[in-house]
Backbone as XML, in Angstrom:
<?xml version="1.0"?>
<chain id="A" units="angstrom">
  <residue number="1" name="UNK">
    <atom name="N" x="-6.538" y="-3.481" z="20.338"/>
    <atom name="CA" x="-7.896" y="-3.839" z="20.688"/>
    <atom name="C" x="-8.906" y="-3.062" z="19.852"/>
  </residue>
  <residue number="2" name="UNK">
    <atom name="N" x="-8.584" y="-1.786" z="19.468"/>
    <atom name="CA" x="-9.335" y="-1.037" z="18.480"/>
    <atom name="C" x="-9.183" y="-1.835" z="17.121"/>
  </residue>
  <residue number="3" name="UNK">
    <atom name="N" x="-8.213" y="-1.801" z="17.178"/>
    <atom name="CA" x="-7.766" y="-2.597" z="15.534"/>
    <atom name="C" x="-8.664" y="-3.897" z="15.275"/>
  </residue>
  <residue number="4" name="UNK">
    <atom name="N" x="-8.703" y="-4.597" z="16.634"/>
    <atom name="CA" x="-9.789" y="-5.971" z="16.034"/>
    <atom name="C" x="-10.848" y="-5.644" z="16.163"/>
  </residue>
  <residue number="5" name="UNK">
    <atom name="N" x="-11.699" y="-5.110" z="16.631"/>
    <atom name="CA" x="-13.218" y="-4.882" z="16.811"/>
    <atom name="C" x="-13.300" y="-4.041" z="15.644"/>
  </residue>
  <residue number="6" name="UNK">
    <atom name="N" x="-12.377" y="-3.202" z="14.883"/>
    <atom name="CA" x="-13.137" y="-3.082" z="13.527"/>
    <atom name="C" x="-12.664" y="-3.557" z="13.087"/>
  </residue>
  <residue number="7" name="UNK">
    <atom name="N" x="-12.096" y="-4.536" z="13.049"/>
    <atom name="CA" x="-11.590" y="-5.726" z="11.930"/>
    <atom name="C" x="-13.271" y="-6.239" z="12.275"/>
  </residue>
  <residue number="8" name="UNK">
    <atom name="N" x="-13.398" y="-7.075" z="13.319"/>
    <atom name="CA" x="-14.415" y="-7.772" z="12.884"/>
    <atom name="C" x="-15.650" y="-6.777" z="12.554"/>
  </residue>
  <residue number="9" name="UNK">
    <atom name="N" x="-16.068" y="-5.291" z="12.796"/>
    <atom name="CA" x="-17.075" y="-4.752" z="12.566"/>
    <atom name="C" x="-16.991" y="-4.898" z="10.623"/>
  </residue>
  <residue number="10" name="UNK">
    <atom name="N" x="-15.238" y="-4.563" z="10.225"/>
    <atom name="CA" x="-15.407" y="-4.698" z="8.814"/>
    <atom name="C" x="-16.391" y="-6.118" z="8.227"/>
  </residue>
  <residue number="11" name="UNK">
    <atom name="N" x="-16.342" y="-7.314" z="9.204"/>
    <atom name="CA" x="-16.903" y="-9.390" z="8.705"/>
    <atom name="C" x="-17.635" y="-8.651" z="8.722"/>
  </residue>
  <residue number="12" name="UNK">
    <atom name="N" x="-18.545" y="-7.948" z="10.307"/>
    <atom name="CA" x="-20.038" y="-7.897" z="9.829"/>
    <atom name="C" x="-20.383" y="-7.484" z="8.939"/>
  </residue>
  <residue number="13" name="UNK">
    <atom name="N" x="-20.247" y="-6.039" z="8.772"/>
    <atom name="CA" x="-20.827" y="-5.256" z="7.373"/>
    <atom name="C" x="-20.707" y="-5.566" z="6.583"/>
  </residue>
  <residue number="14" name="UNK">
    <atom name="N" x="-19.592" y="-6.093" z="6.000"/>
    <atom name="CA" x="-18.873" y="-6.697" z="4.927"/>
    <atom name="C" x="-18.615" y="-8.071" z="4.874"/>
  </residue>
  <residue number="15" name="UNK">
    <atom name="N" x="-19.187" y="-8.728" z="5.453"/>
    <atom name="CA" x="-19.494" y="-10.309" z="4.878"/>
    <atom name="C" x="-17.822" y="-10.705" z="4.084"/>
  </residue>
  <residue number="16" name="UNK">
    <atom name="N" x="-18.637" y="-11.733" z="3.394"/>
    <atom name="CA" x="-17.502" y="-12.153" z="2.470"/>
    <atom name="C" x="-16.853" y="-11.462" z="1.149"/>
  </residue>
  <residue number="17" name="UNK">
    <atom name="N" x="-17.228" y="-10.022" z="0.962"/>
    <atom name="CA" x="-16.911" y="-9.637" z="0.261"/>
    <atom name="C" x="-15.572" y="-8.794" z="0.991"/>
  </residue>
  <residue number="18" name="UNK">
    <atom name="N" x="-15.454" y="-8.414" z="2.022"/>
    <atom name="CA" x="-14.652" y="-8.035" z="2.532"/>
    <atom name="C" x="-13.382" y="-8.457" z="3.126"/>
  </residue>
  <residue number="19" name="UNK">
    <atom name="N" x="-12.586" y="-8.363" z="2.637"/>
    <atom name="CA" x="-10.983" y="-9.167" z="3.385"/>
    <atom name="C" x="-9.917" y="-7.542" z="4.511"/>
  </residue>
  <residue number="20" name="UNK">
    <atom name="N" x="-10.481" y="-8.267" z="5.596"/>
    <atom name="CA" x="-9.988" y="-6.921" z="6.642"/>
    <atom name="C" x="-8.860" y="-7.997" z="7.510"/>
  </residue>
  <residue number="21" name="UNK">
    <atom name="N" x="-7.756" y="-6.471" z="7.902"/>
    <atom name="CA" x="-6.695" y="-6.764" z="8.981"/>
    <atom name="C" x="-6.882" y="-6.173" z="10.011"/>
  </residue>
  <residue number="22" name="UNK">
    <atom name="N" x="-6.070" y="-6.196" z="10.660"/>
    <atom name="CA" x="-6.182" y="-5.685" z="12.456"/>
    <atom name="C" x="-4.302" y="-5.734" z="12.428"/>
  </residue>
  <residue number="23" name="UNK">
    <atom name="N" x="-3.780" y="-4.466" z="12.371"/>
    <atom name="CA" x="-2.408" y="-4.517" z="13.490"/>
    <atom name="C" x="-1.927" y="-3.378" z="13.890"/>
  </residue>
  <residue number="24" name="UNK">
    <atom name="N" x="-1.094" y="-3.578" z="14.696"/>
    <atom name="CA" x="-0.188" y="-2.576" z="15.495"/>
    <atom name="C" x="0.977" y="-2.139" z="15.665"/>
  </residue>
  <residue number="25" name="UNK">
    <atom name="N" x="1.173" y="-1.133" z="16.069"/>
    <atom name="CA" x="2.796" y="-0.703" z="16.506"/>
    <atom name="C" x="3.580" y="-0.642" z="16.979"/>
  </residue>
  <residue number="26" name="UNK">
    <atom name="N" x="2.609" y="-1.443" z="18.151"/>
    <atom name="CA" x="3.123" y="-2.150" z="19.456"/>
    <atom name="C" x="2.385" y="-3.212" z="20.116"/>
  </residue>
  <residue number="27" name="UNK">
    <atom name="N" x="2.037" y="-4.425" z="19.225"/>
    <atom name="CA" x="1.000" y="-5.563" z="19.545"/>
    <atom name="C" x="1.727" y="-6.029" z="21.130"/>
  </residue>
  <residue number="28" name="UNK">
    <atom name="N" x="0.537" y="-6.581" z="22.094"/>
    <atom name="CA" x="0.782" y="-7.447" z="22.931"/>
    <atom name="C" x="0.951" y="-8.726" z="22.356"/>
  </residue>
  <residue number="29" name="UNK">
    <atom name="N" x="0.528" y="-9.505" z="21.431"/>
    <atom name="CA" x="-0.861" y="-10.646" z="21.022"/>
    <atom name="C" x="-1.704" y="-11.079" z="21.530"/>
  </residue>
  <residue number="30" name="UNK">
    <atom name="N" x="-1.726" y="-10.164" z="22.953"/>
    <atom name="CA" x="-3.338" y="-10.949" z="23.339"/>
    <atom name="C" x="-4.132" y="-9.917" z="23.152"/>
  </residue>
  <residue number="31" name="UNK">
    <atom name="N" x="-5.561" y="-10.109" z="23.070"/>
    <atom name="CA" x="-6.606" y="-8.743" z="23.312"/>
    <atom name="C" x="-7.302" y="-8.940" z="23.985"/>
  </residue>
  <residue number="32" name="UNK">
    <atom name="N" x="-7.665" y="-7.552" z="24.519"/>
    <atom name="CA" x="-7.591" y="-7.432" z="25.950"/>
    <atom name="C" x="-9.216" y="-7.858" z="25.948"/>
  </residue>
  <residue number="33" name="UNK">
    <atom name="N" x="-9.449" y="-8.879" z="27.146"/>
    <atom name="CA" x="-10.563" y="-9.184" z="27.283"/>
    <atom name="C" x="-12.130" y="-8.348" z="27.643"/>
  </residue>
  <residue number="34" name="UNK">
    <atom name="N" x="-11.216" y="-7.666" z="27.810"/>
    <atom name="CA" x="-12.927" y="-6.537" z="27.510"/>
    <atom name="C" x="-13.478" y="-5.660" z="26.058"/>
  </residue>
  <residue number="35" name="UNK">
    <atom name="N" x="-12.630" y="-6.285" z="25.037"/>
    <atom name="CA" x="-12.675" y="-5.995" z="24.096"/>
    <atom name="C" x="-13.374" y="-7.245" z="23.588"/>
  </residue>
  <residue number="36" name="UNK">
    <atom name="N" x="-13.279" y="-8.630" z="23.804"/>
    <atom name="CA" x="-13.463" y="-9.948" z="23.688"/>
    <atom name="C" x="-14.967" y="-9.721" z="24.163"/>
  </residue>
  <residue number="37" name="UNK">
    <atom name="N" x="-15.189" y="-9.723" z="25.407"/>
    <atom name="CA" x="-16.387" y="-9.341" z="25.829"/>
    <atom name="C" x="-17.689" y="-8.403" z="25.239"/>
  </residue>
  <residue number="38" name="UNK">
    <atom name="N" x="-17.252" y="-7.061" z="25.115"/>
    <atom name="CA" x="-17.831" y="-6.337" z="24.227"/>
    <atom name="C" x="-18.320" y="-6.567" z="22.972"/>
  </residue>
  <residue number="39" name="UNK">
    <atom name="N" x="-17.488" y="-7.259" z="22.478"/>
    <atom name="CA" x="-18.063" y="-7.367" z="20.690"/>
    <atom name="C" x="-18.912" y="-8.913" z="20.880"/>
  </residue>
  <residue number="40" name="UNK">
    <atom name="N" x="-18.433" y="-9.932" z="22.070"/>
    <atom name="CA" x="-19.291" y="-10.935" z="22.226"/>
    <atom name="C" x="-20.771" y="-10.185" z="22.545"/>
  </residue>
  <residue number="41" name="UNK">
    <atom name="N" x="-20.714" y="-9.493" z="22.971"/>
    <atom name="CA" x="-22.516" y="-8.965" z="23.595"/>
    <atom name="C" x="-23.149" y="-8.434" z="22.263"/>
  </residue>
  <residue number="42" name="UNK">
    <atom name="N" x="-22.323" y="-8.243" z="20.782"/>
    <atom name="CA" x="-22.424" y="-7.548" z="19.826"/>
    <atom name="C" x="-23.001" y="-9.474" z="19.005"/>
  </residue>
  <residue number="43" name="UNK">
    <atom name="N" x="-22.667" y="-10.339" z="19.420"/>
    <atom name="CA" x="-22.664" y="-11.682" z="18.401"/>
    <atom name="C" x="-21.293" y="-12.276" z="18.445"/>
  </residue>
  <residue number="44" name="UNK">
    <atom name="N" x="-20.190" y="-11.120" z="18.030"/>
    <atom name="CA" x="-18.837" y="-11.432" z="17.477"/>
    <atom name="C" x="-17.969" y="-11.761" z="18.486"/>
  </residue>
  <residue number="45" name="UNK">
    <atom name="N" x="-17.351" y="-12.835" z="18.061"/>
    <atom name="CA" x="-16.169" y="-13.950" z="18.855"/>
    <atom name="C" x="-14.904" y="-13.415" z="18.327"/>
  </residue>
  <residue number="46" name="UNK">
    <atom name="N" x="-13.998" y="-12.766" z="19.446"/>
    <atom name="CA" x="-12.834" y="-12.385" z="18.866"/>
    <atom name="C" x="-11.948" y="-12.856" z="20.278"/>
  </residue>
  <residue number="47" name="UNK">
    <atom name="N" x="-12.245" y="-13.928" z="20.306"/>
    <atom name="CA" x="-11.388" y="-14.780" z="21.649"/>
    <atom name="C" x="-10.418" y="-15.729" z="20.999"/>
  </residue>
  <residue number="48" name="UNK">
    <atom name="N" x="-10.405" y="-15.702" z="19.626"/>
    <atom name="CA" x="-9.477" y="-16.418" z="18.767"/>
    <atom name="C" x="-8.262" y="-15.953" z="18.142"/>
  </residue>
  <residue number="49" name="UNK">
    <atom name="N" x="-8.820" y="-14.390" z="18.515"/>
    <atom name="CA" x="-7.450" y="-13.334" z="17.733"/>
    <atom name="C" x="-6.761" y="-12.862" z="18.601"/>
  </residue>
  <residue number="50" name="UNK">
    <atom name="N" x="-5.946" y="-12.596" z="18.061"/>
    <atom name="CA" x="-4.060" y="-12.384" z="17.993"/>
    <atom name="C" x="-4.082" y="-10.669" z="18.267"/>
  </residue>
  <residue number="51" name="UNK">
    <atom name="N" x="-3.893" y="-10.064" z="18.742"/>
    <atom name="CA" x="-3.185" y="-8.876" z="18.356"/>
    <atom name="C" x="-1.791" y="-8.699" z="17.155"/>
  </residue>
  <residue number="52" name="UNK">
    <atom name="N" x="-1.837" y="-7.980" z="16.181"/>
    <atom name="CA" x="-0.714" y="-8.606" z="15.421"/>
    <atom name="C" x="0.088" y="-7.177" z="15.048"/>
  </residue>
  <residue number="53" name="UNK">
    <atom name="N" x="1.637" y="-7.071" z="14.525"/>
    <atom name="CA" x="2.204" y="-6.222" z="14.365"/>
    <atom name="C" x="1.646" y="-5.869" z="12.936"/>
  </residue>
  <residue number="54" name="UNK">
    <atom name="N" x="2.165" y="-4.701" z="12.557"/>
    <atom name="CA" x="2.115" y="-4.037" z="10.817"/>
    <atom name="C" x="3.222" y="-5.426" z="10.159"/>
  </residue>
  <residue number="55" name="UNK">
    <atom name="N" x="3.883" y="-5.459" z="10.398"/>
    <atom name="CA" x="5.164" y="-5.925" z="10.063"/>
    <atom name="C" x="4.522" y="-7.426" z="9.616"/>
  </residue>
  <residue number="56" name="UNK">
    <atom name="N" x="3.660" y="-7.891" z="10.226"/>
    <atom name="CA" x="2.565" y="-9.168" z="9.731"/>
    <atom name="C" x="1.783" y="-8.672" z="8.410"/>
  </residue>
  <residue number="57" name="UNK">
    <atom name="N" x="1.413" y="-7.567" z="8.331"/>
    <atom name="CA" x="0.456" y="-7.227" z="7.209"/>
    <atom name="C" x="0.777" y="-7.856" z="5.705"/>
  </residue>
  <residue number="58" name="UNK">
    <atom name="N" x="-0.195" y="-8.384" z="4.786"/>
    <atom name="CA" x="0.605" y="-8.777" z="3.701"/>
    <atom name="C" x="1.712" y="-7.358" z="2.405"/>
  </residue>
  <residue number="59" name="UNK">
    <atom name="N" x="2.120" y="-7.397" z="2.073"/>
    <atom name="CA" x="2.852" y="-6.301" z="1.256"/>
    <atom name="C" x="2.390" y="-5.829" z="-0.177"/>
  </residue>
  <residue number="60" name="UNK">
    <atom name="N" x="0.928" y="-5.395" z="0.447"/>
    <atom name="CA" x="0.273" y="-5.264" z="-1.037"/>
    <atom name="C" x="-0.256" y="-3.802" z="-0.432"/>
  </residue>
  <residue number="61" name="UNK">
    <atom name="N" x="-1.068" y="-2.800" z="-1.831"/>
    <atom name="CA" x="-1.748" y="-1.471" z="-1.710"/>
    <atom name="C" x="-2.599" y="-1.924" z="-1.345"/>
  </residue>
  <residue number="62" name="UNK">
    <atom name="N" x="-3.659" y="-1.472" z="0.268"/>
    <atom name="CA" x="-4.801" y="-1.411" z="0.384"/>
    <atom name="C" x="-5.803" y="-0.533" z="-0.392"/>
  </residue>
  <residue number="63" name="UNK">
    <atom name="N" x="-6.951" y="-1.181" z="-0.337"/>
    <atom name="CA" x="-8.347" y="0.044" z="-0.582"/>
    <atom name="C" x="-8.853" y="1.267" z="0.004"/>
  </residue>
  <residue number="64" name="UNK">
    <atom name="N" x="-8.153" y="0.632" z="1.427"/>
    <atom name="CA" x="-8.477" y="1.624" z="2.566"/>
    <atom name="C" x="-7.851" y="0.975" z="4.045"/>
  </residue>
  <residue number="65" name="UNK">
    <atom name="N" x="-7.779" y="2.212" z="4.472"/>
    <atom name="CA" x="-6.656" y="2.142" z="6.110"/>
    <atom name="C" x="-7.376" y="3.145" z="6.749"/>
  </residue>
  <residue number="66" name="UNK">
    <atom name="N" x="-7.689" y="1.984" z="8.181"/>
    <atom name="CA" x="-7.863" y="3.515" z="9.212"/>
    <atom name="C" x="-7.481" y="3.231" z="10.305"/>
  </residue>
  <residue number="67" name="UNK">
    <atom name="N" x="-6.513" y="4.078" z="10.581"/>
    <atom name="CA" x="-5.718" y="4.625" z="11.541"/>
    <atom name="C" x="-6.453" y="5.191" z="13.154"/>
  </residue>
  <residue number="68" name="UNK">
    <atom name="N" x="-6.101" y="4.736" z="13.739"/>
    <atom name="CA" x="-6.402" y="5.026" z="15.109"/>
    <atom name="C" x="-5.783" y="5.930" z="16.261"/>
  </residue>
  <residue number="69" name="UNK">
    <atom name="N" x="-5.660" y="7.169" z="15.784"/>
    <atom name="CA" x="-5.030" y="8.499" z="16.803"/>
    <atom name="C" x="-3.890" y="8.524" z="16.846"/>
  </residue>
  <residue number="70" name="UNK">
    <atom name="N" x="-3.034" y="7.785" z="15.805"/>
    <atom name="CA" x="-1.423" y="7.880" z="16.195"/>
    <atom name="C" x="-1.199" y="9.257" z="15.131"/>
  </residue>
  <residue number="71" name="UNK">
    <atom name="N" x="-1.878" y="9.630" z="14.521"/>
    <atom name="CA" x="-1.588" y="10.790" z="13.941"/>
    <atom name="C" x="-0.186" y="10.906" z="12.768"/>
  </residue>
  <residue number="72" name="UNK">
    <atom name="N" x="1.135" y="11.045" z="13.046"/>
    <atom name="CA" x="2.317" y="11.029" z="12.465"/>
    <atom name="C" x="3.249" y="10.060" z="12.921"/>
  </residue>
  <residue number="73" name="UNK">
    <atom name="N" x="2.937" y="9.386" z="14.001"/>
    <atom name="CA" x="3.404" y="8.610" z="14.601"/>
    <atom name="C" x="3.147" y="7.155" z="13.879"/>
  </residue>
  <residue number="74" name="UNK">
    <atom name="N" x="1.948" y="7.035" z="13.093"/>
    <atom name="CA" x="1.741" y="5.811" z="12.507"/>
    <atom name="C" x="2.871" y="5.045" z="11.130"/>
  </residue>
  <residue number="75" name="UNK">
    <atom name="N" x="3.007" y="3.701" z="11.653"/>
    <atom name="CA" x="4.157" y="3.183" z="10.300"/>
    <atom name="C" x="3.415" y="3.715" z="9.182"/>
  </residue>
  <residue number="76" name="UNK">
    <atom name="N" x="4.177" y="3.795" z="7.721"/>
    <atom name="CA" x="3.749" y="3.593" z="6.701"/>
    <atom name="C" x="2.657" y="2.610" z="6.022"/>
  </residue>
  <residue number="77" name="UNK">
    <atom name="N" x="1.629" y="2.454" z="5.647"/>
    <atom name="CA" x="1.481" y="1.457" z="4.843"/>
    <atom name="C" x="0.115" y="1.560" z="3.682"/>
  </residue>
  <residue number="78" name="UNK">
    <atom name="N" x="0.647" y="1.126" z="2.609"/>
    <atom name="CA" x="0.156" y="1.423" z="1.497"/>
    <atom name="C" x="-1.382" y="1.662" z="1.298"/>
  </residue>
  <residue number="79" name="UNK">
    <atom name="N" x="-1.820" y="2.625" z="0.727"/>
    <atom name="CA" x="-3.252" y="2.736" z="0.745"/>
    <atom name="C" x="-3.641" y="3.593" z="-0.438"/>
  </residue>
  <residue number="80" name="UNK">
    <atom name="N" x="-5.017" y="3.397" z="-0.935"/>
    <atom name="CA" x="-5.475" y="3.953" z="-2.092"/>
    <atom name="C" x="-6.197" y="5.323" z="-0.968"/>
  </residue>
  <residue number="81" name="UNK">
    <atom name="N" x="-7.055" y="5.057" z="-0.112"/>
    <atom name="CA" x="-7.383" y="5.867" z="0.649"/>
    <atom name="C" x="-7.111" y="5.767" z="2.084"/>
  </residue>
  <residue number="82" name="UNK">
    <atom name="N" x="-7.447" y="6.561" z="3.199"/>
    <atom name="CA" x="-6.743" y="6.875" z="4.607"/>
    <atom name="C" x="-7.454" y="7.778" z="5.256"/>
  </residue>
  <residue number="83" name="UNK">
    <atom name="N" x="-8.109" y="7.119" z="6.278"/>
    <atom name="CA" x="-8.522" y="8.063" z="7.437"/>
    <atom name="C" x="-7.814" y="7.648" z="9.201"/>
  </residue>
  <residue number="84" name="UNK">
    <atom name="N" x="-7.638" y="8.979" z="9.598"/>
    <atom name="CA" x="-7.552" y="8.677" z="10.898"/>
    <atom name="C" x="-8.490" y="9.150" z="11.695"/>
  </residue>
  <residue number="85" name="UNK">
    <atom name="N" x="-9.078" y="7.371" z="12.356"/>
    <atom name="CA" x="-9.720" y="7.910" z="13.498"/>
    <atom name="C" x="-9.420" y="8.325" z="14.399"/>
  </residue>
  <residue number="86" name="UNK">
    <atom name="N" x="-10.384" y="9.224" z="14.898"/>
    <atom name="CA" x="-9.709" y="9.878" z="15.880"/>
    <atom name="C" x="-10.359" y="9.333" z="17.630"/>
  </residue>
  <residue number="87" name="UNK">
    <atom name="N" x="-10.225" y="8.130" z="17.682"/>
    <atom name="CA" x="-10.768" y="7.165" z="18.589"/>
    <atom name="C" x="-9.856" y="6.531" z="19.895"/>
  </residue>
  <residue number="88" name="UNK">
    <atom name="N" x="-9.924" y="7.014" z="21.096"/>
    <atom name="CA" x="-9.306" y="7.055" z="22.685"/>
    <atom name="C" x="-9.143" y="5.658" z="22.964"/>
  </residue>
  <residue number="89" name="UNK">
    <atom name="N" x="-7.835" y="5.256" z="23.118"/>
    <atom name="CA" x="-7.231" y="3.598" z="23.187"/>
    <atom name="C" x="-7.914" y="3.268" z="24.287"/>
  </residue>
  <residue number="90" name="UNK">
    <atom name="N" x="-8.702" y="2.496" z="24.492"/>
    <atom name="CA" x="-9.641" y="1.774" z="25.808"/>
    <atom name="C" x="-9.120" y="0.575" z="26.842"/>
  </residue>
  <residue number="91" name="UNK">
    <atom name="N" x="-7.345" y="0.580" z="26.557"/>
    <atom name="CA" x="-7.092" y="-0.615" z="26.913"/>
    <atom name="C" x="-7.137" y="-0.530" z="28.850"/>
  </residue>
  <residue number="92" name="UNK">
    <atom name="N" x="-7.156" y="0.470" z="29.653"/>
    <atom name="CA" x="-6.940" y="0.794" z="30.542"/>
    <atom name="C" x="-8.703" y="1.556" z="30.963"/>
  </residue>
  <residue number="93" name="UNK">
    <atom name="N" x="-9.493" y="1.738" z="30.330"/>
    <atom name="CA" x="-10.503" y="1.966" z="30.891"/>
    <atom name="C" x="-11.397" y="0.451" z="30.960"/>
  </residue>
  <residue number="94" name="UNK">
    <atom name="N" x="-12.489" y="1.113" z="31.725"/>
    <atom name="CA" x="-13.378" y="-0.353" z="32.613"/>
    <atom name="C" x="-14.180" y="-0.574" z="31.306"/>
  </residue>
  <residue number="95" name="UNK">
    <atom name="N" x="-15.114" y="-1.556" z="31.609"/>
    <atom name="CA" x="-15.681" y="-2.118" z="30.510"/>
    <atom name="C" x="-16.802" y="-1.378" z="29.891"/>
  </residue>
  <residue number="96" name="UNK">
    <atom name="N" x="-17.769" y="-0.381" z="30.792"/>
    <atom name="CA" x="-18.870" y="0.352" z="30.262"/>
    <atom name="C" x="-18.127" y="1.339" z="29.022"/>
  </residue>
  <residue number="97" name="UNK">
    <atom name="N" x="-16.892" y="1.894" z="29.701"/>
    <atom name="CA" x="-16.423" y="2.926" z="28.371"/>
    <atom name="C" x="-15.737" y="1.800" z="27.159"/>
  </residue>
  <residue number="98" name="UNK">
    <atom name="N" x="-15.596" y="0.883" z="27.486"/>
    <atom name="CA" x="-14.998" y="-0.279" z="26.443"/>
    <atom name="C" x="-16.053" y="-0.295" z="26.137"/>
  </residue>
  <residue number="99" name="UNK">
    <atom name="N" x="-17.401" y="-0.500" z="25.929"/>
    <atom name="CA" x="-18.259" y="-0.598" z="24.857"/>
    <atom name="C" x="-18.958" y="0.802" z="24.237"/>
  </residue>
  <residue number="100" name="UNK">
    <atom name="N" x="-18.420" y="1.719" z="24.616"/>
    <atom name="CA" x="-18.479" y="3.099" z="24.353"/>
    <atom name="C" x="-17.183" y="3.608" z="23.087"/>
  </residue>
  <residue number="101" name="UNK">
    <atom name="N" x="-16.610" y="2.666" z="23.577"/>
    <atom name="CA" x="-15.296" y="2.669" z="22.022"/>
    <atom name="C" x="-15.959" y="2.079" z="20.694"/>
  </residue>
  <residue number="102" name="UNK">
    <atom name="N" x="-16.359" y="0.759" z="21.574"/>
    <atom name="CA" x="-16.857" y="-0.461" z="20.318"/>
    <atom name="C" x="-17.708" y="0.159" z="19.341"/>
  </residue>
  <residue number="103" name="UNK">
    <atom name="N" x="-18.301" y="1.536" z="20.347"/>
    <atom name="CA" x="-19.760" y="1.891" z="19.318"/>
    <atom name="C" x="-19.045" y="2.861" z="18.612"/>
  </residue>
  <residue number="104" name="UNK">
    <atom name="N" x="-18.384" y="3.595" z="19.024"/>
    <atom name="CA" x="-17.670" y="5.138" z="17.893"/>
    <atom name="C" x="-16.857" y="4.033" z="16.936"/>
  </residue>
  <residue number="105" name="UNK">
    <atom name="N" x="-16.188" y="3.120" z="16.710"/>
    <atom name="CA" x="-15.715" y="2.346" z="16.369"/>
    <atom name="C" x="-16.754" y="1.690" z="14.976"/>
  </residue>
  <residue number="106" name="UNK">
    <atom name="N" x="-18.154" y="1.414" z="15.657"/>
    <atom name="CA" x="-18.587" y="0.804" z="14.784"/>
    <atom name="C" x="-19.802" y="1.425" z="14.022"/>
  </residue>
  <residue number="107" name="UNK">
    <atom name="N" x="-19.539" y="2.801" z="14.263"/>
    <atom name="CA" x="-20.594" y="3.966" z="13.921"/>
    <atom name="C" x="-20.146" y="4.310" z="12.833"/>
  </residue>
</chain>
């Protein structure tokens, strides 16, 4: 759910110049609807996406990867650069702190 809301924060900022993924290490495929919600109050429709594994990713070097608190725990995958955020999985909190993610997320 972190993974798509900056996937789509990457559309906004980055328009069409930008080609962004979203996956995981342990996808459900659904996302979780308060994540759906949240970025809808933002404009963005993400009631169409998938939660998706790494293992979906295409097999090329990224520009850039950012990682979401798994620290050493995260798969491999190719990158010119790499940050980990250091951003609290929201899938189990209520919706006010779900848009309290969306924003460190999209800050």
């Amino acid at each position: 759910n972190r993974s798509q809301m900056a996937e789509a924060f990457a559309h906004i900022h980055g328009g069409e110049k930008v080609e962004a993924y979203s996956a995981g290490s342990r996808p459900s495929g659904v996302v979780n609807p308060n994540a759906i919600e949240a970025m809808r109050e933002l404009g963005y429709d993400l009631s169409r996406q998938r939660s998706r594994s790494i293992v979906d990713l295409p097999d090329i070097e990224f520009d850039f990867v950012a990682t979401m608190g798994c620290g050493d725990t995260c798969p491999f995958v190719r990158a010119k650069r790499r940050e980990d955020w250091d951003i609290p999985d929201p899938k189990a909190l209520p919706p006010e702190e779900f848009r309290a993610v969306r924003d460190l997320i999209g800050s």
